[in-house]
DOSEDO-497903 format. One line per field, with one value per residue: x, y, z of N, C-alpha, C in turn. Coordinates in pm, whole numbers, plus 50000, padded with zeros to 5 digits. Layout:
BEGIN
n_X <- c(X,...)
n_Y <- c(Y,...)
n_Z <- c(Z,...)
ca_X <- c(X,...)
ca_Y <- c(Y,...)
ca_Z <- c(Z,...)
c_X <- c(X,...)
c_Y <- c(Y,...)
c_Z <- c(Z,...)
***
This chain:
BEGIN
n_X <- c(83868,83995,84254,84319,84229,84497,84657,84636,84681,84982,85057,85043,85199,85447,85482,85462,85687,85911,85820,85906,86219,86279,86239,86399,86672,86681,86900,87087,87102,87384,87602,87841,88010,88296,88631,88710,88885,89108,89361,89287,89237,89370,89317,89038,89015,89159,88972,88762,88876,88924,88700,88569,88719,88650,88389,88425,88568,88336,88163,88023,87821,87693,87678,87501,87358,87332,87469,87470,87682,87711,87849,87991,88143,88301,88433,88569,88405,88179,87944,87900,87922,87671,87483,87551,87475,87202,87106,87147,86999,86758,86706,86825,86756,86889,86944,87195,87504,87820,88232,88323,88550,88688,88686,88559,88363,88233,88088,87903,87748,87681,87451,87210,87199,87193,86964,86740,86786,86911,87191,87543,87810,88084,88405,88615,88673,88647,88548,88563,88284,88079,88145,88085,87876,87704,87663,87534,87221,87247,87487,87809,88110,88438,88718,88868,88900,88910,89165,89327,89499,89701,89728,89844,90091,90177,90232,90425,90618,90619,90708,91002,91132,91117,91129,91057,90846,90764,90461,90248,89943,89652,89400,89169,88853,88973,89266,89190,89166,89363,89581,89489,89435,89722,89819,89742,89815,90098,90240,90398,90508,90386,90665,90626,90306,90135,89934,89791,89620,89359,89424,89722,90019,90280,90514,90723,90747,90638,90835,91082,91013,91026,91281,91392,91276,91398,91356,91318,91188,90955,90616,90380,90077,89926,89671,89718,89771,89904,90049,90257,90342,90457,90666,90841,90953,91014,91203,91405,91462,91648,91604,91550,91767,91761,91597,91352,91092,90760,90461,90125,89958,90069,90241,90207,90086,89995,90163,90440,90552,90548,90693,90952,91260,91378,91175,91240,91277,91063,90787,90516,90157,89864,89652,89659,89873,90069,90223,90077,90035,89835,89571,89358,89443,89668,89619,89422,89604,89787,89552,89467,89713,89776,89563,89553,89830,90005,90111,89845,89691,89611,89355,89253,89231,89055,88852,88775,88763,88491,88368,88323,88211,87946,87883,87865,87630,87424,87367,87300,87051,86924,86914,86735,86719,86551,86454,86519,86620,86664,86852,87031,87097,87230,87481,87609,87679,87874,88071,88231,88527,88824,89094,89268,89249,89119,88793,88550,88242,88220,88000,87952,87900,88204,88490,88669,88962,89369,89632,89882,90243,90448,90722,90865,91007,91229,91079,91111,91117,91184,91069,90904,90759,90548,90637,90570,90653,90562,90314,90155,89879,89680,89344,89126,88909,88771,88842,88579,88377,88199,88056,87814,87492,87400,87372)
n_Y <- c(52440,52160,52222,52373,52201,52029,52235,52274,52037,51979,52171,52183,51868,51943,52096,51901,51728,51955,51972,51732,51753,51931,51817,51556,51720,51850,51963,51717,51717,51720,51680,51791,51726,51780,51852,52138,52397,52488,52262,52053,52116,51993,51744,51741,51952,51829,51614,51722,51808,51637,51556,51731,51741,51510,51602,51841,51719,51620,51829,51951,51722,51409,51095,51186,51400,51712,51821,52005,52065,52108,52206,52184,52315,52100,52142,51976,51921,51750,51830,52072,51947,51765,51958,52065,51849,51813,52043,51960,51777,51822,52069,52158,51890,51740,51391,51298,51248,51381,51309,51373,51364,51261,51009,51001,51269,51110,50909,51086,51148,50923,50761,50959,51033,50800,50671,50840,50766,50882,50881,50780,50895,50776,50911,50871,50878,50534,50424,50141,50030,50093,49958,49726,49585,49813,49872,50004,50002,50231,50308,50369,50320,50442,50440,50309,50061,50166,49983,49875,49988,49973,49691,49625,49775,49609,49373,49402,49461,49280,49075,49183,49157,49318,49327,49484,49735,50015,50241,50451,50711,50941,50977,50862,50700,50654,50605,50404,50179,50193,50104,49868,49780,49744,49513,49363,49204,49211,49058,49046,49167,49476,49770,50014,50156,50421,50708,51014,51349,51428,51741,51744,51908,51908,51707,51616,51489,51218,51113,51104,50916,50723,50701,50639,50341,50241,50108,49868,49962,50221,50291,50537,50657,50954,51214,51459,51806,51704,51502,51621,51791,51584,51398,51619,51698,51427,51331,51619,51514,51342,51097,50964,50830,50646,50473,50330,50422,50372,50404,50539,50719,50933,51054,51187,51307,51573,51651,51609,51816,51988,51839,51768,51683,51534,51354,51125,50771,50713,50481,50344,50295,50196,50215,50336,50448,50751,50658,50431,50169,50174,50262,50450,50551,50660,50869,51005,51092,51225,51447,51578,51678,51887,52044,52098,52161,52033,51721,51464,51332,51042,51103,51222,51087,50849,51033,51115,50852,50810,50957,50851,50649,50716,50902,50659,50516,50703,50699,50485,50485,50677,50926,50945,50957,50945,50714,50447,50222,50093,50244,50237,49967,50022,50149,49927,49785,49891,50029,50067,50202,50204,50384,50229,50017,49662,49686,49634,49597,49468,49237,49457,49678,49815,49865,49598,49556,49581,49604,49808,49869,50181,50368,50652,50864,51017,51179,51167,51438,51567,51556,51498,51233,50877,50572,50275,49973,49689,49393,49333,49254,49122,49159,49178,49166,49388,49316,49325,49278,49055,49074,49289,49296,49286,49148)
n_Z <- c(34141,34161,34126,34323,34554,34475,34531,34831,34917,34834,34975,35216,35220,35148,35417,35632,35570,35581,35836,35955,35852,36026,36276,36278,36264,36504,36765,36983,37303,37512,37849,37977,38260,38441,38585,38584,38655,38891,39006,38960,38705,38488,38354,38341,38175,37901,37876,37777,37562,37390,37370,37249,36972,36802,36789,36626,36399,36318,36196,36405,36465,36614,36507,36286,36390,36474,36800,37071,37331,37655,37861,38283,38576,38814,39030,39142,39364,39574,39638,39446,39199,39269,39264,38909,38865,38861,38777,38475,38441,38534,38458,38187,38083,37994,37750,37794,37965,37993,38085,38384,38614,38835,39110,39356,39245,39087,39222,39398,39220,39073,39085,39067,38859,38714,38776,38729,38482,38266,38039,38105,38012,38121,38087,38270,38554,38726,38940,39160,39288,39056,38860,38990,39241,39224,38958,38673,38396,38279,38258,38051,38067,37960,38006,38215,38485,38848,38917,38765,38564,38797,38849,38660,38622,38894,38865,38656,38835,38972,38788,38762,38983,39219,39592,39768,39836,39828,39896,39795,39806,39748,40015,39888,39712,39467,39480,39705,39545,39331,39465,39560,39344,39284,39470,39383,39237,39293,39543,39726,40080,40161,40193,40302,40354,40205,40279,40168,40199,39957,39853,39922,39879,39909,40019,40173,40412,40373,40156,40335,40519,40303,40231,40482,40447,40274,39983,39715,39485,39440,39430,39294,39330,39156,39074,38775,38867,39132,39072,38940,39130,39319,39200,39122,39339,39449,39242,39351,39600,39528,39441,39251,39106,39274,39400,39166,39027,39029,38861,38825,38619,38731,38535,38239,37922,38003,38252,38238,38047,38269,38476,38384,38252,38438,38502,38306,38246,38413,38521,38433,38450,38183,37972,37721,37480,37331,37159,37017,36736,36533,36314,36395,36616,36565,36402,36525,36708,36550,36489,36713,36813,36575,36630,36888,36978,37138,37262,37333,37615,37755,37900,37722,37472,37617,37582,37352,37256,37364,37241,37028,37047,37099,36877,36686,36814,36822,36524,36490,36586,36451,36539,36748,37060,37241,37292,37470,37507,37269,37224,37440,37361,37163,37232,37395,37190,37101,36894,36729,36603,36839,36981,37135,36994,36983,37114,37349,37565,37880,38113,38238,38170,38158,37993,37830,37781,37667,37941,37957,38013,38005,37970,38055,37754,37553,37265,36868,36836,37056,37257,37560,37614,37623,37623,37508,37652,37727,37788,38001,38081,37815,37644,37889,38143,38442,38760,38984,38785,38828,39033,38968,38864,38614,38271)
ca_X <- c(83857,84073,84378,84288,84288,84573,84786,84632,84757,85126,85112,85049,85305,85557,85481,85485,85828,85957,85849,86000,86342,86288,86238,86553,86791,86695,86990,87074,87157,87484,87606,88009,88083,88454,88715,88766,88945,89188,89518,89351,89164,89426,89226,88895,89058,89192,88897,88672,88906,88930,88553,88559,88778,88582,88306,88482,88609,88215,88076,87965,87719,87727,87558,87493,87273,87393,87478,87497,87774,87658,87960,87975,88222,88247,88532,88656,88368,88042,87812,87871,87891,87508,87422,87549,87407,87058,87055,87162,86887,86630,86673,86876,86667,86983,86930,87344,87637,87992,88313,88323,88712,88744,88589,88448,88245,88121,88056,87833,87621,87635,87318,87087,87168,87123,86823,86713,86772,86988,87320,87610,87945,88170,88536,88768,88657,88588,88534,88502,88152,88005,88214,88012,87743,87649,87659,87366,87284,87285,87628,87863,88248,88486,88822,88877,88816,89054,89274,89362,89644,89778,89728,89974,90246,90173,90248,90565,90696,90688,90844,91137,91179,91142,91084,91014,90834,90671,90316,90180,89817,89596,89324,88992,88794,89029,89347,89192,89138,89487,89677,89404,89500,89901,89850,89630,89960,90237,90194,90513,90433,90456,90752,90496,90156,90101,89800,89763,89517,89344,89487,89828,90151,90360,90514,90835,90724,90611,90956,91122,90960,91034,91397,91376,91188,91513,91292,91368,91118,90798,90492,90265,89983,89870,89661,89719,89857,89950,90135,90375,90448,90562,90782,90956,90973,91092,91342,91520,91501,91743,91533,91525,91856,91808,91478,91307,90957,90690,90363,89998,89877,90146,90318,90154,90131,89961,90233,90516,90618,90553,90774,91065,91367,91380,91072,91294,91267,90942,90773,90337,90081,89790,89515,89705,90025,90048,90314,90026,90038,89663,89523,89227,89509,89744,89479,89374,89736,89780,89463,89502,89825,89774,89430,89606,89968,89988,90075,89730,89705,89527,89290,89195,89225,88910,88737,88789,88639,88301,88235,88325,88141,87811,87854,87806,87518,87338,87346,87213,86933,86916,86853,86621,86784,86443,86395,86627,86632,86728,86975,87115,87170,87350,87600,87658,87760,88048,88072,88341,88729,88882,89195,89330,89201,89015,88702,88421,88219,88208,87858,87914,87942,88351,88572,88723,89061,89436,89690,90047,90326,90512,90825,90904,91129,91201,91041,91210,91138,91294,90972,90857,90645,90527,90711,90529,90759,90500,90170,90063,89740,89586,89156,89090,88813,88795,88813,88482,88245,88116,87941,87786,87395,87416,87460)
ca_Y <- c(52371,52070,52303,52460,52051,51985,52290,52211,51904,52008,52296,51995,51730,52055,52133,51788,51715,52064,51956,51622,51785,51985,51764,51514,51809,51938,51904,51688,51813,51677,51776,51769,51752,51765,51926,52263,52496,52438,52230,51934,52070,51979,51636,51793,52031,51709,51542,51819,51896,51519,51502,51850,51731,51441,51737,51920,51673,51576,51958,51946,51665,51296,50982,51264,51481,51807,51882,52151,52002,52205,52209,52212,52254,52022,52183,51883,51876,51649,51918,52147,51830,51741,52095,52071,51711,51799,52149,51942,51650,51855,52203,52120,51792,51619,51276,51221,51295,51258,51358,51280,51340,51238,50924,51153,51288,50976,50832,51206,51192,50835,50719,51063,51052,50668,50660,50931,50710,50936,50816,50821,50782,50794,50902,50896,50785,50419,50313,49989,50024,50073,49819,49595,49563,49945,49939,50034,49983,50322,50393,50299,50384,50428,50452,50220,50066,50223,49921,49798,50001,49964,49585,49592,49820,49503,49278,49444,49500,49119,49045,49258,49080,49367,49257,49561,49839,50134,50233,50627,50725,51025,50916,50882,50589,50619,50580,50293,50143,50181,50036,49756,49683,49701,49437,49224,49131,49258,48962,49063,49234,49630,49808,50083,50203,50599,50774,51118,51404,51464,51807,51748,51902,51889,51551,51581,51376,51103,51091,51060,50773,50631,50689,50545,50255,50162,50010,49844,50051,50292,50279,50615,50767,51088,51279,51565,51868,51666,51409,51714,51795,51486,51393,51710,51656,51296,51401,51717,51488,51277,50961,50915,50747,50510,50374,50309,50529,50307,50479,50522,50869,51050,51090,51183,51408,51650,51651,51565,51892,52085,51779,51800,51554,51424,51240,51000,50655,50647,50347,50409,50210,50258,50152,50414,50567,50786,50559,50279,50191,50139,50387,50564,50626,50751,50952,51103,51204,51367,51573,51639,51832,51978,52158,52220,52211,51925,51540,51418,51241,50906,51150,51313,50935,50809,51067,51087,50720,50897,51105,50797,50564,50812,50882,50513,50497,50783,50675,50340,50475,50783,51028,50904,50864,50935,50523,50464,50068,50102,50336,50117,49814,50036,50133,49800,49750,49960,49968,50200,50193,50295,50479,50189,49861,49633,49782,49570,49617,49360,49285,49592,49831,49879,49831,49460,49584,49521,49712,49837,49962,50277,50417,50794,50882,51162,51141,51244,51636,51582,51600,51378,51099,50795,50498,50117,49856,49599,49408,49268,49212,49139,49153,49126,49179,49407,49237,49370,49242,48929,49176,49355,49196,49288,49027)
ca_Z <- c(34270,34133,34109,34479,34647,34492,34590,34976,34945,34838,35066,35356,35245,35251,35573,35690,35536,35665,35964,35961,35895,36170,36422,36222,36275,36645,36843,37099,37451,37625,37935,37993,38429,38442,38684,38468,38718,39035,39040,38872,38580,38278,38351,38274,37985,37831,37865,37701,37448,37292,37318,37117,36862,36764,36713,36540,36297,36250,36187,36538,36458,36610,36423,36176,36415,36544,36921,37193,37455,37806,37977,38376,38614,38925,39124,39265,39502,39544,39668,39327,39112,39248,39203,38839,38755,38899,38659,38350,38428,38558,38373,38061,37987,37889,37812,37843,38052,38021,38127,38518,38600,38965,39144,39466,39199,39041,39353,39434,39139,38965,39125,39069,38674,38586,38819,38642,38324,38182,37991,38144,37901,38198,38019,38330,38703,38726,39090,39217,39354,38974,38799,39082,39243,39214,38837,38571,38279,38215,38266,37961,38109,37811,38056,38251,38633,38887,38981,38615,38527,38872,38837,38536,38724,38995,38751,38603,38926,39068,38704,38813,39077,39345,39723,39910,39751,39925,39809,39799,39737,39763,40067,39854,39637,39352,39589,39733,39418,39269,39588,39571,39195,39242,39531,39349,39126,39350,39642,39848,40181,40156,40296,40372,40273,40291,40217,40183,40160,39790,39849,39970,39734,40024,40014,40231,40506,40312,40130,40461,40507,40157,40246,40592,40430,40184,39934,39584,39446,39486,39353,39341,39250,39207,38914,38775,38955,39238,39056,38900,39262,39369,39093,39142,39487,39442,39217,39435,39665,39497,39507,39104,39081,39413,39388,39017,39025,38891,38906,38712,38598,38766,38406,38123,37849,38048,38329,38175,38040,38379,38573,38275,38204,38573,38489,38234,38344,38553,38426,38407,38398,38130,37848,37582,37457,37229,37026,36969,36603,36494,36233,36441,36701,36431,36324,36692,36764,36453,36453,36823,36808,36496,36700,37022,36973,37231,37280,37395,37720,37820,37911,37605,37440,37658,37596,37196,37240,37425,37109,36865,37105,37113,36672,36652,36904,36778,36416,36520,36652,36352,36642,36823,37170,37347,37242,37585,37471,37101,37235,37546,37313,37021,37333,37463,37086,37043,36677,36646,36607,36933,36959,37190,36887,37030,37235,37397,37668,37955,38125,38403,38063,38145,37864,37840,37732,37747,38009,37923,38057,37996,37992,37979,37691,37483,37106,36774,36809,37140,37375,37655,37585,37692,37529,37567,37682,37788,37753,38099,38023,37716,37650,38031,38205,38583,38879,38993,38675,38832,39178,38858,38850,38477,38199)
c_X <- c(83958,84196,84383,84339,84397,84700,84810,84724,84952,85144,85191,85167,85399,85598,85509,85644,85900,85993,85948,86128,86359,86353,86412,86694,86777,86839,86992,87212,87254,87501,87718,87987,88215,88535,88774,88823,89023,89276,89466,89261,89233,89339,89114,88888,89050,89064,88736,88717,88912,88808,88534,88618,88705,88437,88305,88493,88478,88130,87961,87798,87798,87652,87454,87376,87377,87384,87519,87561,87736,87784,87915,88096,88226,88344,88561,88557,88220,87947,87765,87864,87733,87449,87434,87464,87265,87020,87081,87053,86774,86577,86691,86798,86797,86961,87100,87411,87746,88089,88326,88469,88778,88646,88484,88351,88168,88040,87913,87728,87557,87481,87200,87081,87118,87004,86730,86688,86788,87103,87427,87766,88046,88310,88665,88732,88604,88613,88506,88365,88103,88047,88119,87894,87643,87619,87491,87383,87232,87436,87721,88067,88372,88676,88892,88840,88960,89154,89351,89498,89757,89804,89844,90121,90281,90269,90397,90667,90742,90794,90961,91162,91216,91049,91005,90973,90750,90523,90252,90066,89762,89479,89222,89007,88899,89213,89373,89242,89247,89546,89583,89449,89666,89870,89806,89715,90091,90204,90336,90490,90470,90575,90690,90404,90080,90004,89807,89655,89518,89401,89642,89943,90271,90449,90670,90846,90718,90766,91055,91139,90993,91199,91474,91357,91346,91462,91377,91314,91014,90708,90397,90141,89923,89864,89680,89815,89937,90040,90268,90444,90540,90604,90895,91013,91060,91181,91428,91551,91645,91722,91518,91606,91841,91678,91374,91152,90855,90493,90208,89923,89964,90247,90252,90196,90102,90096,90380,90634,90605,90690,90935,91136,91430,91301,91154,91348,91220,90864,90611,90303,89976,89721,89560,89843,90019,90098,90191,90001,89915,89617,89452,89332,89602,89736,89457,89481,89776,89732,89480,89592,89851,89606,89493,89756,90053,89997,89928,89760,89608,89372,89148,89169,89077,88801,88673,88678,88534,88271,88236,88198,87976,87767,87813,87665,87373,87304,87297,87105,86842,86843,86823,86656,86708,86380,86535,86684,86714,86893,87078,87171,87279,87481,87645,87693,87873,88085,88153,88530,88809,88984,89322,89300,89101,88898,88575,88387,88199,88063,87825,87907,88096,88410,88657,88866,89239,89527,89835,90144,90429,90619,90830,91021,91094,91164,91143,91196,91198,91223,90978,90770,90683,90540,90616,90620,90713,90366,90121,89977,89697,89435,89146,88970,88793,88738,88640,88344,88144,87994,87848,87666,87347,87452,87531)
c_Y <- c(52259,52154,52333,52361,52016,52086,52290,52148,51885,52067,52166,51872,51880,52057,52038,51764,51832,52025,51815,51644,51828,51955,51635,51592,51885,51888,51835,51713,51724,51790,51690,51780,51700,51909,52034,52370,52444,52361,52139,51955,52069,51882,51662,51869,51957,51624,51595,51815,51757,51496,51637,51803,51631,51557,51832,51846,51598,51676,51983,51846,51484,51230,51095,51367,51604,51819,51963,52032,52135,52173,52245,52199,52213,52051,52067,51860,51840,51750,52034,52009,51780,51886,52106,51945,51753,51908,52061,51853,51724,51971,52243,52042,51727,51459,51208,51281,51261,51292,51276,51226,51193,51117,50928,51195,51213,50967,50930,51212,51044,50779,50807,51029,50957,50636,50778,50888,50838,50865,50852,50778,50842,50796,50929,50834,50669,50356,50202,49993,50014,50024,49694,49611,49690,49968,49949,50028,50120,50415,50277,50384,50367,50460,50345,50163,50100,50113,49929,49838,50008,49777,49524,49623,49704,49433,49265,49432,49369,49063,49060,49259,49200,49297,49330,49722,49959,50234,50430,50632,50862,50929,50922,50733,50581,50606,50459,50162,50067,50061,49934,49691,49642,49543,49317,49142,49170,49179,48991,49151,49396,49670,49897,50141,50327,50690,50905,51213,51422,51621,51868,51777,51917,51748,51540,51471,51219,51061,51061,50918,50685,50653,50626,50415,50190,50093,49976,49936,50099,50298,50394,50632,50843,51166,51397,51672,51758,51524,51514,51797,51697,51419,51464,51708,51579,51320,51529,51640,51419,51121,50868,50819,50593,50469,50384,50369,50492,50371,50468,50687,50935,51098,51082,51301,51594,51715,51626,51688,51996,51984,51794,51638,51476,51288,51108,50898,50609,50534,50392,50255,50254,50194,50207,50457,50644,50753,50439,50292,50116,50319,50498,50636,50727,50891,51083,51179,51295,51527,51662,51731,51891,52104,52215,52206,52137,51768,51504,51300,51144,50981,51184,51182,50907,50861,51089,50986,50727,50902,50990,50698,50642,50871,50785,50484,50526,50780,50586,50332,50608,50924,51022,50822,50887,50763,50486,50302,50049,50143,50295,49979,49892,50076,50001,49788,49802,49955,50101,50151,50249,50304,50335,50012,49804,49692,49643,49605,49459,49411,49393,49688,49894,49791,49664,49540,49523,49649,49717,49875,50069,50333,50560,50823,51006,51107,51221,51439,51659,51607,51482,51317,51022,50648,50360,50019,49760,49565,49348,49194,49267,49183,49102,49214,49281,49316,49253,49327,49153,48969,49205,49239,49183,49194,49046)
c_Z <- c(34282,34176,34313,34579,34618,34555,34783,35027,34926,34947,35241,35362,35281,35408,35654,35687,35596,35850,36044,35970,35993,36250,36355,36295,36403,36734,36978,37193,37477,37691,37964,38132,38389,38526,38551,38545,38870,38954,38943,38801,38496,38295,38265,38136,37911,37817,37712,37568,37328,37271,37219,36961,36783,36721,36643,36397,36207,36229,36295,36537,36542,36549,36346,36234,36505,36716,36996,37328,37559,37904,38136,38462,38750,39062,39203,39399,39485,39537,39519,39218,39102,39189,39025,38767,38762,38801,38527,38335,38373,38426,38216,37983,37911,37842,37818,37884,38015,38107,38243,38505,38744,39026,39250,39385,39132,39112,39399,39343,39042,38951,39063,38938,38617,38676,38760,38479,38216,38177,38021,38102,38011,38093,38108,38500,38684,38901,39096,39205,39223,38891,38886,39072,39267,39101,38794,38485,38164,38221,38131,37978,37964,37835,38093,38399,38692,38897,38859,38589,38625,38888,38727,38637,38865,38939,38693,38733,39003,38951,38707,38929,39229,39498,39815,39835,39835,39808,39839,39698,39750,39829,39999,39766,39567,39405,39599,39645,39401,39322,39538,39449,39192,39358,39525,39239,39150,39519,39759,39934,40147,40212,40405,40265,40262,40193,40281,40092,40001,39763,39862,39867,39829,40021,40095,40356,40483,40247,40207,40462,40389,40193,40362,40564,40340,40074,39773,39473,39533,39381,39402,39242,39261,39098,38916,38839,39067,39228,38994,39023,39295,39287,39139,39242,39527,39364,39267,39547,39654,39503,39336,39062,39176,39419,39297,39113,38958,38975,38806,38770,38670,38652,38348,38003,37897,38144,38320,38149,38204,38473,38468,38330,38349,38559,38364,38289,38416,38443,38474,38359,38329,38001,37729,37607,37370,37112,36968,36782,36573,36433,36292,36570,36666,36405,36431,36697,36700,36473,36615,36816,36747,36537,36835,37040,37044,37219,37367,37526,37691,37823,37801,37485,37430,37614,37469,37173,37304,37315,37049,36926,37063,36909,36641,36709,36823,36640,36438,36491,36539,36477,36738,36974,37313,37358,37306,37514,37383,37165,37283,37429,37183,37095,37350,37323,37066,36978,36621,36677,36711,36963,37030,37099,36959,37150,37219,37541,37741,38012,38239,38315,38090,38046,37898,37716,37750,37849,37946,38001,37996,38014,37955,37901,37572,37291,37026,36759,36946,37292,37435,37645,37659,37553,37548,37534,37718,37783,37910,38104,37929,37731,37802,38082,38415,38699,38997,38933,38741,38969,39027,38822,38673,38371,38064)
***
């Protein structure tokens, strides 16, 4: 009978402990939204593929627990973006989100998910509105806010003493944004101010106008596909030599090789290069183009610092990221090495970082990169934080 209670009693802790690993090692759910098809999904590729690699390089585990990434894609438009956030909340049971290329689709779903009190590691749209007085403090953005790196190219551009600069946007939030950041450190009146559709690859009209206009420089922006039009554009026109091309996110590594050796000499604004000399960035660029064959964009950067941001989190908390609290304060820590050195969050949850500027130039194997020639701003803070009822 002795013998009988005690093998019970093994059988029982077993089972217990069994079950304990179990539940230890269940995976947890993410859910990727990102522009994965049409003109501007390298964005969303890039975004995926730096949060993959960080999963990769951890045996598809973060903070030492395994996860299932649920990819979705948001086509560039609000109405499938809710349709995808509301299946990953509702049907998935995610408790996090990331990705989120475009600021239209922020803007379309930010509200449903962190009212929802789900986590939202934004790695690429940063609108105004949730840098302010829209934010939550379930959103933890790991990019940046839209003006910032147009606030540098501001910045650079009054340094260099131009007078009369002509301004090109794509009409939406992240548009606004930009223009709003170059003029918030570029104080000389516009020459002109031209906004066009988020679909537009057309750009002869507008160039017109930029040649009509006579300016010292131009200042655009435009992601993705639609910044490798108008490049090309702007250079057949013959506009590369006669008025310096200073821009944000219309050069990268993504775009770069599709626009070719015209693009040498546009000047970028931006939070990364791939030249920055800091080990974990070192490190990233390495492993990056030894997995896809590829200079990593800005893109793929941010989103690197998702997965490292969310390894740190989720070890914090040893799993356990149904304990929303625990979880929220091991984010707001940021206890990881990010690709760009210093990382802190400010009290809206956007990165307190510094900005750079960029030069396109060819590297030693003879490709197109993105060179840094400039610090603008150091550890700064977005213009936005202090709307932000958050402390």
């Amino acid at each position: 009978m002795k013998n009988m209670f005690k093998q019970a009693l093994y059988a029982s802790a077993l089972s217990l402990a069994l079950a304990g690993v179990a539940v230890a090692q269940d995976p947890i759910k993410i859910g990727f939204i990102g522009e994965l098809s049409g003109p501007t999904a390298g964005v969303g590729q890039d975004q995926l593929d730096g949060f993959n690699l960080l999963l990769d390089q951890k045996g598809g585990k973060l903070g030492g627990v395994p996860v299932t990434l649920v990819r979705e894609d948001s086509q560039m438009k609000p109405d499938v973006a809710k349709q995808v956030a509301r299946s990953l909340v509702e049907r998935e049971k995610v408790p996090i989100i990331t990705g989120i290329s475009f600021s239209n689709i922020m803007m379309s779903i930010h509200q449903y998910i962190t009212e929802n009190e789900v986590f939202l590691i934004g790695s690429n749209a940063g609108p105004s509105q949730i840098a302010g007085a829209q934010c939550s403090p379930y959103q933890f953005i790991t990019s940046w806010q839209g003006d910032q790196a147009a606030e540098a190219v501001g910045q650079y551009a009054t340094d260099k003493g131009y007078k009369n600069v002509v301004v090109l946007a794509p009409n939406y939030q992240a548009g606004k944004d930009i223009v709003s950041g170059f003029k918030r450190y570029y104080k000389e009146p516009l020459a002109e101010e031209l906004y066009t559709s988020l679909t537009q690859i057309d750009f002869s009209a507008e160039l017109s106008q930029v040649v009509a206009a006579k300016p010292d420089a131009v200042f655009a922006f435009f992601p993705g596909g639609l910044g490798v039009a108008f490049a090309k554009q702007y250079a057949q026109a013959g506009l590369m030599n006669q008025y310096p091309l200073l821009t944000t996110f219309v050069v990268d590594a993504l775009s770069l090789p599709a626009i070719g050796d015209t693009a040498l000499g546009i000047v970028s604004g931006g939070f990364w290069a791939p030249d920055f000399d800091n080990a974990q960035s070192r490190q990233f660029v390495q492993a990056f183009e030894a997995k896809y064959g590829r200079i990593p964009s800005n893109y793929a950067a941010q989103s690197y610092d998702a997965a490292l941001l969310l390894d740190s989190a989720i070890a914090k908390v040893k799993g356990n990221v149904a304990d929303k609290p625990a979880f929220m304060a091991a984010l707001k820590e940021a206890d990881f090495d990010s690709v760009r050195g210093d990382f802190s969050f400010s009290n809206n949850n956007f990165p307190k970082q510094g900005m750079h500027v960029m030069e396109v130039v060819k590297d030693d194997k003879g490709r197109l990169t993105l060179k840094t020639i400039g610090t603008p701003f150091k550890s700064y803070q977005d213009a936005y934080h202090a709307q932000c009822p958050l402390k």
